[in-house]
N, C-alpha and C positions, 0 to 999 in steps of 0.2 A: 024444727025449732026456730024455723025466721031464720038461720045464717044464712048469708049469699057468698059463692065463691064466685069469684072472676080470675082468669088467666089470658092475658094479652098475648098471639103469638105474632109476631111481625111478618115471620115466613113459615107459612106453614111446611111441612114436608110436601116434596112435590115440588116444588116452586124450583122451577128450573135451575137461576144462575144461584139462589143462595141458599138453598137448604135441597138440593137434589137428592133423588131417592136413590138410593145404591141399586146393584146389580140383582143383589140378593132380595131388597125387598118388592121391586119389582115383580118378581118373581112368584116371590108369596103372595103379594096383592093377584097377580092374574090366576094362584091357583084358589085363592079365595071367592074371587070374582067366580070364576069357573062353578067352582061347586053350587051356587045360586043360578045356573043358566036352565031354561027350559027342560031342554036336554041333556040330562045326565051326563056329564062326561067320565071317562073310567080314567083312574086315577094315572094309567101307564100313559096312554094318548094327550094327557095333560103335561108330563115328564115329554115326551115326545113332542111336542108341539115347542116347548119352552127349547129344549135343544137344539130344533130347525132355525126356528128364530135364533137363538144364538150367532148359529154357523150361516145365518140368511144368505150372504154372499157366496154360499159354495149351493144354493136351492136353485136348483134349474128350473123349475117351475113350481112357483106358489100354491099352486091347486096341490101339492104336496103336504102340506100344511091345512090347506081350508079343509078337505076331506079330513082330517082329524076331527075337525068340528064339526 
């Protein structure tokens, strides 16, 4: 019908110091991201990978993690 809308956002989400993205969504974004990858990921190993990373400082070795992917 010819209307234009415009929305100006200054910071988008994501932007580090002033509109950071919380823990939770985070989270969602990499399980979304995830579901789009070549390789199927199953939905537990995703819950799993997001947990490691959490606790990263108690991961004795990485490959802990990349083997999920």
């Amino acid at each position: 019908d010819g209307r234009v809308f415009r929305h100006l956002v200054d910071y988008p989400l994501g932007d580090d110091r002033r509109n950071p993205m919380s823990q939770a969504q985070i989270e969602d974004k990499f399980r979304d991201c995830a579901s789009f990858s070549k390789k199927a990921l199953p939905a537990a190993d995703i819950e799993r990978i997001i947990e490691r990373v959490r606790g990263l400082e108690n991961v004795a070795d990485v490959r802990e993690i990349l083997e999920l992917v």
